[in-house]
C-alpha positions as CSV (number, residue, x, y, z in Angstrom):
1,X,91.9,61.3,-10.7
2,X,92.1,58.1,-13.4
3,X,95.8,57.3,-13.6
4,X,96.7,55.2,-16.6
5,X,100.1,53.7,-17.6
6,X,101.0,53.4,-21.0
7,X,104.1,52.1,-21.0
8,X,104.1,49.3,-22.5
9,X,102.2,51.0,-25.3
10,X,104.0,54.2,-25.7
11,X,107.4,52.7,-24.8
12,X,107.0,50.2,-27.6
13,X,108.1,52.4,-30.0
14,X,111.6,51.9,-28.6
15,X,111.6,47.3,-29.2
16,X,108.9,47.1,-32.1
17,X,106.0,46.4,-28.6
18,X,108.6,43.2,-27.7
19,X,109.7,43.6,-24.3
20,X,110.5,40.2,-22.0
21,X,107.6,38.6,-20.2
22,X,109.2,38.3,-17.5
23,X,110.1,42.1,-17.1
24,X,105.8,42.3,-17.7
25,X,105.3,40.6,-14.8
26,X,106.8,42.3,-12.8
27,X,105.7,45.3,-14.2
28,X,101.9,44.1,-14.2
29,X,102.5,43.0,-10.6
30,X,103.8,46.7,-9.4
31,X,100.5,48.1,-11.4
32,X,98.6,46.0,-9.4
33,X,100.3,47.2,-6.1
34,X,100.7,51.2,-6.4
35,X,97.4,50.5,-7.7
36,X,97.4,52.5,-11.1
37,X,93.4,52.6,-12.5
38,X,94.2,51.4,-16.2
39,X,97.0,49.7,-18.0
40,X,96.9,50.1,-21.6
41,X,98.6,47.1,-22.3
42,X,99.4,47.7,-26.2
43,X,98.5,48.7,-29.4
44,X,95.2,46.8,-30.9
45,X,97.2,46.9,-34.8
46,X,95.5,45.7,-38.0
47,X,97.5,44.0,-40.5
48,X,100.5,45.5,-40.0
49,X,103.3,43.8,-42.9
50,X,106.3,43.7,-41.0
51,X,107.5,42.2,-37.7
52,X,105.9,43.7,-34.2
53,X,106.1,41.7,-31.1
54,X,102.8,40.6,-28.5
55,X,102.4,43.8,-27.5
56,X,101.8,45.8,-30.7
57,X,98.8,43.5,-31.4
58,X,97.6,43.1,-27.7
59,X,95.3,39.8,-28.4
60,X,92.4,38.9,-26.0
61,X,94.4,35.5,-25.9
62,X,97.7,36.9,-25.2
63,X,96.2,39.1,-22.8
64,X,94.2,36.3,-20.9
65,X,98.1,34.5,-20.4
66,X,99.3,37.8,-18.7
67,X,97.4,36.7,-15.3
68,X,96.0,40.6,-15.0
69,X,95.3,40.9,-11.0
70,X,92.1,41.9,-10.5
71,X,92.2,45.4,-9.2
72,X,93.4,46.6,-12.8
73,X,91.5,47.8,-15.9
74,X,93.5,46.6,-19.0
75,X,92.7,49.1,-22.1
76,X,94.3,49.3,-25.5
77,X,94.7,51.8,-28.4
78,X,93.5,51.7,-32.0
79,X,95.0,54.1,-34.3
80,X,92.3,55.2,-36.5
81,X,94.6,55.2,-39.5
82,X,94.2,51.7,-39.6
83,X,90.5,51.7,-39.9
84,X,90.4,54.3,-42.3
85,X,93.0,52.4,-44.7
86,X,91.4,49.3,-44.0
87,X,90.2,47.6,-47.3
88,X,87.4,46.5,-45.2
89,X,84.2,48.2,-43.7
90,X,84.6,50.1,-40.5
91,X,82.1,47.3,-39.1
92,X,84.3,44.2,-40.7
93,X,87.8,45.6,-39.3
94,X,86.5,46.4,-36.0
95,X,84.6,42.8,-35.7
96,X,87.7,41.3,-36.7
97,X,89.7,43.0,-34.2
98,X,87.4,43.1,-30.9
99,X,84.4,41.3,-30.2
100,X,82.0,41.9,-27.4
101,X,83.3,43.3,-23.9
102,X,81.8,40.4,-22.5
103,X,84.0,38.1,-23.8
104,X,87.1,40.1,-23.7
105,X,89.8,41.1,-21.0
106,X,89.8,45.0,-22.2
107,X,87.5,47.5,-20.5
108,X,88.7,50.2,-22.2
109,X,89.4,51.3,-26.1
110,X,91.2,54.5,-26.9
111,X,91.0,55.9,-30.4
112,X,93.9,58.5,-31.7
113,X,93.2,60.4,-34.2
114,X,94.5,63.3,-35.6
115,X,92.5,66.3,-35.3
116,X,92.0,66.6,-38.8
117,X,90.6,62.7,-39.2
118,X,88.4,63.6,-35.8
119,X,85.1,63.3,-38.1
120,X,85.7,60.2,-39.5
121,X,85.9,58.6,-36.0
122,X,82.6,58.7,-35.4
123,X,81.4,54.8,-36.5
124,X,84.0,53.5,-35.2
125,X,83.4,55.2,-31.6
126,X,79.6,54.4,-32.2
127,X,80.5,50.7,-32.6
128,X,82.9,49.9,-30.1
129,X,80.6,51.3,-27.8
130,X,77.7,49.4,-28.8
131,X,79.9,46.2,-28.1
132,X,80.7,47.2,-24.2
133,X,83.5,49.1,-24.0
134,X,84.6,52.3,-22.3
135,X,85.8,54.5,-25.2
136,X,88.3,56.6,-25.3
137,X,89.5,59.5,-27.9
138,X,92.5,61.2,-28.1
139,X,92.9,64.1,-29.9
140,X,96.3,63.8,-30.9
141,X,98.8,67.4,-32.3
142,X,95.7,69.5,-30.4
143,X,97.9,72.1,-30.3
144,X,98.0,72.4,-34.0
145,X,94.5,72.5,-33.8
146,X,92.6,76.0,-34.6
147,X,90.6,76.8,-32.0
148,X,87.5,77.0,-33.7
149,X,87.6,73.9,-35.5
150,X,88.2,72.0,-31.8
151,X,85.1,73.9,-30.6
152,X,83.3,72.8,-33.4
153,X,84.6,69.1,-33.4
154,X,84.3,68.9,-29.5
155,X,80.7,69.8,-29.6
156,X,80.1,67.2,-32.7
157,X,81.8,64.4,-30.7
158,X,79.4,64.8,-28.0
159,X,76.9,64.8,-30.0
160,X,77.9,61.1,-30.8
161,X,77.1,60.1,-27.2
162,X,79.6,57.5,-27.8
163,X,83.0,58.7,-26.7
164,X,83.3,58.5,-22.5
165,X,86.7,60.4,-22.5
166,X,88.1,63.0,-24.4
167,X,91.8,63.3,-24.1
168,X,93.8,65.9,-25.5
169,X,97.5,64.6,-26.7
170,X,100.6,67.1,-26.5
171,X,101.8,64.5,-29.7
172,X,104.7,67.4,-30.3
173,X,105.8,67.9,-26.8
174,X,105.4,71.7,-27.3
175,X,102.2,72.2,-25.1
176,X,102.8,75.1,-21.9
177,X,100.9,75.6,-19.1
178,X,99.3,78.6,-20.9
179,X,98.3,75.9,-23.5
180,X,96.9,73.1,-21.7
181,X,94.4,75.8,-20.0
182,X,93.3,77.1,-23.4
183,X,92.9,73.7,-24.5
184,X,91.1,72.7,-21.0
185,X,88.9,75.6,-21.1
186,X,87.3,75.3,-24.9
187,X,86.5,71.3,-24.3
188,X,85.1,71.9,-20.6
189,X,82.8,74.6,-22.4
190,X,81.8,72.0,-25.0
191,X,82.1,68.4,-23.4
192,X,79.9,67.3,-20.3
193,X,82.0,64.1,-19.8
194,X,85.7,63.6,-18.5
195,X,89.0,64.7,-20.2
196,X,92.3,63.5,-20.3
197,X,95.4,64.8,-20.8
198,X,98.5,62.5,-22.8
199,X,101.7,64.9,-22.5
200,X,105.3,64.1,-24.1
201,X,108.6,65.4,-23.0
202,X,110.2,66.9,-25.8
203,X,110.6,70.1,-23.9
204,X,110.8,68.5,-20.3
205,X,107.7,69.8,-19.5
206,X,105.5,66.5,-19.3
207,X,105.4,66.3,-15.6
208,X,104.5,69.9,-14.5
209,X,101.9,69.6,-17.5
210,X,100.1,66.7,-16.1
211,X,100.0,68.1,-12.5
212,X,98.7,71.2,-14.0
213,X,96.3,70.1,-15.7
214,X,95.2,67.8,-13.0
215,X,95.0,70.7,-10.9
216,X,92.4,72.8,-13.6
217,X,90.1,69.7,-13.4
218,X,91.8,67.3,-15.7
219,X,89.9,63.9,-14.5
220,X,92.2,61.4,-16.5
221,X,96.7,61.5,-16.5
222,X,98.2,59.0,-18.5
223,X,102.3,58.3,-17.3
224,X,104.9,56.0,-17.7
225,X,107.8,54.1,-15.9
226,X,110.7,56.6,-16.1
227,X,108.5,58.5,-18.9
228,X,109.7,55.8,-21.6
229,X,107.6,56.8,-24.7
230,X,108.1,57.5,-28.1
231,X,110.6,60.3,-29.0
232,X,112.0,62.0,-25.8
233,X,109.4,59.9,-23.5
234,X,106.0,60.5,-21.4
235,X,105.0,62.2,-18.0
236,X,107.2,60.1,-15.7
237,X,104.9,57.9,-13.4
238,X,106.8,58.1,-10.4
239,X,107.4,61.9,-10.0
240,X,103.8,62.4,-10.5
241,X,103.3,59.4,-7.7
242,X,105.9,61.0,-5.4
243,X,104.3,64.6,-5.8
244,X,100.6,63.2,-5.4
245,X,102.2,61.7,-2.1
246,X,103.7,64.7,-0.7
247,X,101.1,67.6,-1.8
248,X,97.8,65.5,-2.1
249,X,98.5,63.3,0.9
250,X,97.4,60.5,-1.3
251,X,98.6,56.6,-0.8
252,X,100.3,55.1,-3.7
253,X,103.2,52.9,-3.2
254,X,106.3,54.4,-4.7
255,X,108.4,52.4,-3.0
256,X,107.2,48.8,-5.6
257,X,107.4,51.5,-8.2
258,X,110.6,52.9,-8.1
259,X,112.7,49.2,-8.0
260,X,111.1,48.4,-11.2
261,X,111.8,51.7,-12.4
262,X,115.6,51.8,-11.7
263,X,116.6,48.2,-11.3
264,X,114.4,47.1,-14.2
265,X,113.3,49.9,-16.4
266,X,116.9,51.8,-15.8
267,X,118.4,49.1,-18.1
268,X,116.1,49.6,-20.8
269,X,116.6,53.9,-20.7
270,X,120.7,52.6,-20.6
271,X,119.6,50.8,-24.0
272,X,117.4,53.1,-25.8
273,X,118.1,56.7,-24.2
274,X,114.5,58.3,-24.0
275,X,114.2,61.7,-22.5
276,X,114.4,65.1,-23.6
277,X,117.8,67.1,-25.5
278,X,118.1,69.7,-27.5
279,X,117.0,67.7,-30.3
280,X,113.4,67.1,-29.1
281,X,113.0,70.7,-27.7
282,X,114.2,72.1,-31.7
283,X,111.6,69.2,-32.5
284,X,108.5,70.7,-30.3
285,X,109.7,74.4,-30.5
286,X,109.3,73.9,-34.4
287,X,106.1,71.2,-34.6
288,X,107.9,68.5,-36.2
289,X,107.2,65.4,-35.4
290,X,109.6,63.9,-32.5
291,X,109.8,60.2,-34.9
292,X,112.7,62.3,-36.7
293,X,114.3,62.9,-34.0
294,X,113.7,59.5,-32.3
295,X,115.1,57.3,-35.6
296,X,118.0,59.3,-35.6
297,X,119.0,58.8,-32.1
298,X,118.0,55.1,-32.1
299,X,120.0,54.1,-35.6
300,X,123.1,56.3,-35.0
301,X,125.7,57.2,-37.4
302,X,124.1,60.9,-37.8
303,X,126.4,63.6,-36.7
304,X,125.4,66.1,-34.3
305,X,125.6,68.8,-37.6
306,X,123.3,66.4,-39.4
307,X,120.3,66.1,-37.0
308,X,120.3,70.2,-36.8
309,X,120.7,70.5,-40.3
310,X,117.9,67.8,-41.0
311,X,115.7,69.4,-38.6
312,X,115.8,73.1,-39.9
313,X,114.9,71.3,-43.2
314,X,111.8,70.4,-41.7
315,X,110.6,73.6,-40.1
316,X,107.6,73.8,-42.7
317,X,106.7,70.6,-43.1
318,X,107.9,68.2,-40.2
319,X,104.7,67.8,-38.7
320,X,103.5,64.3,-39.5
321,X,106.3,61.6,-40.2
322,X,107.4,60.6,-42.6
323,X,111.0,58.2,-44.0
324,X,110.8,59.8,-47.3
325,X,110.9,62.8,-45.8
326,X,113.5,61.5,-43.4
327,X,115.7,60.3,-46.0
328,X,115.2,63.0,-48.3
329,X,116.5,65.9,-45.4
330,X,119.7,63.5,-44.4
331,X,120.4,63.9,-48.6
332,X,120.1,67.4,-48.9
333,X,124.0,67.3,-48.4
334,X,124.6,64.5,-50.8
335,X,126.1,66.4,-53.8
336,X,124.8,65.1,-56.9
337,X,126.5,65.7,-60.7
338,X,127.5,64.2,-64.1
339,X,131.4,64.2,-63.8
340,X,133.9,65.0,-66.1
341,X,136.8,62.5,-65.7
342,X,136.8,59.1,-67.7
343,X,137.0,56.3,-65.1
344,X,137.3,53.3,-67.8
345,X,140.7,52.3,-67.1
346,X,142.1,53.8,-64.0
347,X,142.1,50.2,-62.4
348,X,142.4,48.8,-65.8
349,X,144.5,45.0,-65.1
350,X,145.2,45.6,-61.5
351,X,143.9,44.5,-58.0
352,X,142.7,47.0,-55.7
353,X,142.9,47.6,-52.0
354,X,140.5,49.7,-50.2
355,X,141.3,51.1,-46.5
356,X,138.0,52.0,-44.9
357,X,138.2,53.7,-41.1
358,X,137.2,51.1,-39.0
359,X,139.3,49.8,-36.3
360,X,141.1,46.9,-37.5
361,X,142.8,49.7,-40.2
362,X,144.8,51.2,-37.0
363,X,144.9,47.2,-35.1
364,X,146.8,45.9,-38.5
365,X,148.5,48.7,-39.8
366,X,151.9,47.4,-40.6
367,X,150.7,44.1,-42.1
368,X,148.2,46.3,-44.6
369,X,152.0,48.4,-45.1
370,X,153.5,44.7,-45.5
371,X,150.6,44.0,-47.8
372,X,150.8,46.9,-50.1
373,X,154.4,46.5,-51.0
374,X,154.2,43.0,-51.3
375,X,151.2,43.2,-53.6
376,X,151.3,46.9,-54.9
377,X,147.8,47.5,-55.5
378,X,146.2,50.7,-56.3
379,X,145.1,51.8,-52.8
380,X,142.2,54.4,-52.5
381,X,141.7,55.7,-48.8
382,X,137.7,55.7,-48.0
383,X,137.7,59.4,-46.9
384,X,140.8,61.0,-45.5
385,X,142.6,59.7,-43.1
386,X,146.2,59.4,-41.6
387,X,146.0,55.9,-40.0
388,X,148.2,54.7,-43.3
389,X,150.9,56.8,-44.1
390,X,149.9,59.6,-47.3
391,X,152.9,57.5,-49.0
392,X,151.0,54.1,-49.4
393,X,147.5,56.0,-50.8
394,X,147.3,56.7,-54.6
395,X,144.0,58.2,-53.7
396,X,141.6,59.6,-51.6
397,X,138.3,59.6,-52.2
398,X,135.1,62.0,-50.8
399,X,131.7,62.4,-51.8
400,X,129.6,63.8,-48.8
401,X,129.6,67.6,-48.1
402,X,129.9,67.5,-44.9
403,X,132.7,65.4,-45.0
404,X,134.4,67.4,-47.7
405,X,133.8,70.1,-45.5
406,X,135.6,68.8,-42.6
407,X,138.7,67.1,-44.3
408,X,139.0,70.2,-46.8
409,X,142.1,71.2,-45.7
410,X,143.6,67.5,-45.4
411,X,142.4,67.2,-49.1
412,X,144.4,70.3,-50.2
413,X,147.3,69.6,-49.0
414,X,147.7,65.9,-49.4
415,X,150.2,65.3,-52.2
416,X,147.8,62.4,-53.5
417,X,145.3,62.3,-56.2
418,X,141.6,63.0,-54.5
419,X,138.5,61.6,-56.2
420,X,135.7,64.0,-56.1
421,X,132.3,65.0,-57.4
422,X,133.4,68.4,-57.9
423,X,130.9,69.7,-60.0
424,X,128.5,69.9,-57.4
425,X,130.6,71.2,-54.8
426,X,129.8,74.7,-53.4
427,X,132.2,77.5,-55.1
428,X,133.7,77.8,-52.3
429,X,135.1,74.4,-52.1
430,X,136.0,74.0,-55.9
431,X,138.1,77.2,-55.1
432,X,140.5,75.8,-52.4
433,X,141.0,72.8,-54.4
434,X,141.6,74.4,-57.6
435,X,145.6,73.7,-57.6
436,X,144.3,69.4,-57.2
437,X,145.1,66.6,-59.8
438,X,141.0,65.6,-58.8
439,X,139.4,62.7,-60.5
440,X,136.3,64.5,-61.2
441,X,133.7,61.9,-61.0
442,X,130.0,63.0,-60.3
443,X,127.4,60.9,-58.6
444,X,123.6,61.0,-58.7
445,X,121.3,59.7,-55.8
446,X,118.2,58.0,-56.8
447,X,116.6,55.1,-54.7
448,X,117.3,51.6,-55.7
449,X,119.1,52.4,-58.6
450,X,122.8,51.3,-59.6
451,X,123.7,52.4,-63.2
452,X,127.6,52.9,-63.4
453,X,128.9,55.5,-66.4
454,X,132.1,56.7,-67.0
455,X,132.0,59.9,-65.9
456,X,129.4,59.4,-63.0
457,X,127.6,56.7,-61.3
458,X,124.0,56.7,-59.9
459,X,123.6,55.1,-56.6
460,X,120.7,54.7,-53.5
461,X,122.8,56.2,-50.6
462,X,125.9,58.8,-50.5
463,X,128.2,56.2,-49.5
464,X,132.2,56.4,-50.2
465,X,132.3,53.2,-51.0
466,X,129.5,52.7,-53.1
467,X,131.0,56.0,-54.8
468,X,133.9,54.7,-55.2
469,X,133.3,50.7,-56.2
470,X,131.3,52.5,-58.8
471,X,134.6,53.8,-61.0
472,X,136.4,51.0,-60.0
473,X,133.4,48.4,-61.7
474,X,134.2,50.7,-65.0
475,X,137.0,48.8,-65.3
476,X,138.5,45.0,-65.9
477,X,139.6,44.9,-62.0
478,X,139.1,41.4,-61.0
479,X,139.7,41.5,-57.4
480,X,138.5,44.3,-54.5
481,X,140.5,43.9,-51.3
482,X,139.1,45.4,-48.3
483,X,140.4,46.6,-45.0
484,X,138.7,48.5,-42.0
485,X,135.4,47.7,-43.0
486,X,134.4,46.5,-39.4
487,X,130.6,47.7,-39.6
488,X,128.8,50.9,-37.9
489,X,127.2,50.2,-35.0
490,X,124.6,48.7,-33.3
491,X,121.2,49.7,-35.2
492,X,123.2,52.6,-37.4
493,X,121.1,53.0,-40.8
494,X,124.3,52.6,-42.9
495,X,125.4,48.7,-41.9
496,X,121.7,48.1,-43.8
497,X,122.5,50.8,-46.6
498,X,125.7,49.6,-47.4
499,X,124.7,45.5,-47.6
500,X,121.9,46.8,-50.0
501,X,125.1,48.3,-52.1
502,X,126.9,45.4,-51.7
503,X,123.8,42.9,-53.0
504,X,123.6,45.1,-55.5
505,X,127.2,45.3,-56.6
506,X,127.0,41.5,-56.9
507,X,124.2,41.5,-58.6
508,X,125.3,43.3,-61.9
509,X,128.9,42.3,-61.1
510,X,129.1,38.4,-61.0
511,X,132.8,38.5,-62.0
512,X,134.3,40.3,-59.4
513,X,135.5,39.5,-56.4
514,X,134.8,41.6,-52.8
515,X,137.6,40.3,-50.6
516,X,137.8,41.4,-46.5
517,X,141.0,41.2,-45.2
518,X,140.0,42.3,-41.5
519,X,137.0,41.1,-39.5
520,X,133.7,42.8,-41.2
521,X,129.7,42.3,-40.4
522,X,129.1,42.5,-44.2
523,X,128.5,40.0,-47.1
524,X,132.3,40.0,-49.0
525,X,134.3,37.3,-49.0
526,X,136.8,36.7,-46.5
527,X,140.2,36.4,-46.4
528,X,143.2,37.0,-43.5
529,X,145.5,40.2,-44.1
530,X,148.1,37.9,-42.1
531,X,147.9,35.4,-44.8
532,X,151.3,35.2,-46.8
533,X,149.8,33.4,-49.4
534,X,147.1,36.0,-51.1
């Protein structure tokens, strides 16, 4: 058996391919004393326009200052996407990006492709082989694959007498034993050279795939340390390494491996939470890809309600990824309507306070009390909540189904006026409110856009507040005072959504003034609800 570890490349999805050199070195050093065969290092990227760290890019140079003992191959991956959206020639793009083996620290170059681009991988296999290397191809979503078609394109690729391994990838995490032998069988009938096998977790059946397959005649496993790998993770290398042990009677040394698993690599699965959950199986049991799932658990803020309801929205067409798509699934639940209640001069000559949720509502609550009699703003409650008495609220305002959902009742019965986009609620809804004073203001979702009317406002995200700062804009309000607007947190998708409100707020709204009271990550101005002179 070839064992390869990946984690560096796999796991980078997790740190945008940055992790700590000094956590590499140990890591290259335990490689080095298990021994695995190859460590693909990284991703061999082309042009990417955003920021990546060392590993994404995998340089000859940076390689070269990595010290790579001896006994280890070093490979890296190309995603053929980037050579088939290269402005370039196959021959130009792949020049620029390797030269000969000779000259470089990489033995080995694995292509992934999906099966449907399998054809156009040909040149590029043809040249990197011509220039040294061991070549690689995965077949990535195989099990998507019809079975003819991978006959067909198995015997094709052989007939390039380029390729030196064909690896089949379980990319959706859905593959069972039943399936890697199907998939086994039709390339050993059409392929005279060594097969792989790349298996992801998503079902918690990595593992007992690879030593499967391994045990059918599979020449090449890839693994990683503690299985971290994109979405719910990889075969984990040191249950494969302990099993080898114990059934196979083979040598490796576990013991190097599993204190850079726990005491080093334990930290980063405390950070980034890899491995399977009910999320990832839905995920593989419907073929969507596991990036959905994996953005939602790394950014946060998405209830457990949203990621099921955004993944039955993808049941037909999840399978490659896509943040349009994304985005466009978490909005399904952002009612959208023209309203029908003139919000020109609700605030007309007054100052406004705005209680959001975050913790510094319940740490200050008798000084925002204090502040609210002293001042006597209007005070609109972000959502429904019970932190500030329902006395001090003129009105509380809701535009997300699924929170109106949730705080109907609290809505009902609350003796304040409620701002809602009723018009779009389900009849349901509109029914148990039907005895409510309701400002009826509609909002319509469209990216990048801010146009304020007064009946409705058009906004990127289904934000409260930027639902709400929208009526309040209508009118000659000079100052906003906030409270609670601490921030999500770490990495949740709504701290960035709701600066890009506040920029553009600021932008079309020169005039008015955005005023924290309590301690906030975001761009207002800042004031102290302590202080007596405001």
């Amino acid at each position: 058996m070839t064992l390869l570890d990946c984690t560096l490349r796999d796991g980078g999805y997790y740190n945008n391919w940055d992790f700590d050199i000094n956590l590499v070195k140990k890591y290259i050093q335990t490689m080095s004393e298990i021994p695995v065969d190859y460590v693909e290092i990284g991703f061999r990227f082309f042009n990417k326009s955003e920021y990546y760290g060392p590993f994404a890019y995998s340089t000859d140079e940076f390689i070269d200052r990595l010290d790579i003992p001896k006994n280890l191959k070093i490979g890296v991956m190309l995603n053929l996407k980037d050579i088939i959206n290269s402005p370039h020639s196959v021959q130009e793009t792949l020049d620029h990006l390797f030269v000969d083996k000779n000259l470089s620290p990489v033995e080995l170059v694995r292509i992934a492709a999906n099966f449907s681009d399998l054809s156009n991988a040909k040149e590029t296999a043809k040249r990197l082989k011509a220039k040294g290397y061991v070549v690689g191809l995965n077949i990535m979503q195989v099990n998507s694959a019809p079975k003819e078609y991978l006959r067909e394109i198995t015997q094709e690729i052989g007939e390039w007498n380029s390729v030196d391994v064909l690896y089949f990838a379980d990319s959706l995490g859905n593959m069972h034993s039943v399936d890697i032998k199907a998939v086994y069988n039709i390339l050993k009938e059409n392929w005279d050279k060594e097969i792989g096998l790349h298996a992801h977790n998503n079902m918690g059946q990595a593992d007992q795939n690879s030593l499967y397959a391994a045990g059918l005649g599979v020449e090449w496993i890839d693994a990683t340390v503690l299985g971290m790998g994109r979405g719910a993770g990889n075969t984990r290398l040191e249950n494969i390494l302990v099993n080898l042990n114990y059934t196979e009677k083979t040598d490796y040394n576990v013991s190097s491996l599993l204190k850079l698993a726990i005491d080093d690599f334990g930290a980063l699965k405390s950070q980034f939470s890899w491995g399977e959950n009910v999320f990832y199986y839905m995920s593989a049991l419907y073929n969507i890809h596991p990036t959905y799932v994996q953005e939602m658990e790394i950014k946060g803020g998405y209830t457990t309600i949203n990621k099921y309801e955004v993944l039955q929205s993808l049941i037909t067409d999840g399978m490659q990824y896509s943040k349009q798509k994304l985005k466009n699934a978490l909005m399904k639940d952002a009612v959208t309507s023209e309203g029908e209640w003139d919000s020109t001069e609700w605030t007309q000559g007054k100052e406004v306070l705005l209680i959001g949720s975050g913790p510094s509502t319940q740490k200050v609550k008798e000084e925002i009390i204090s502040f609210i009699e002293r001042k006597k703003p209007i005070v609109i409650s972000i959502n429904y909540s019970d932190i500030i008495e329902d006395k001090y609220i003129d009105v509380y305002a809701c535009c997300h189904l699924t929170k109106i959902i949730s705080q109907i009742d609290d809505l009902k019965n609350t003796t304040k006026k409620v701002m809602l986009p009723l018009n779009a609620l389900p009849e349901n809804i509109i029914h148990k409110l039907k005895d409510k004073d309701i400002y009826n203001y509609g909002m319509i979702i469209e990216d990048n856009q801010l146009t304020i009317e007064q009946s409705h406002t058009t906004i990127p995200y289904p934000l409260t507040f930027a639902y709400v700062v929208s009526s309040i804009l209508n009118t000659q309000t000079s100052k906003i005072y906030l409270v609670g607007f601490n921030g999500y947190g770490l990495n949740d998708h709504r701290n960035e959504e709701m600066e890009k409100i506040i920029e553009l707020f600021k932008k079309d709204n020169e005039t008015k003034q955005f005023i924290s009271l309590t301690p906030t990550i975001y761009s207002f101005e800042r004031d102290s609800i302590y202080n007596p002179h405001i």
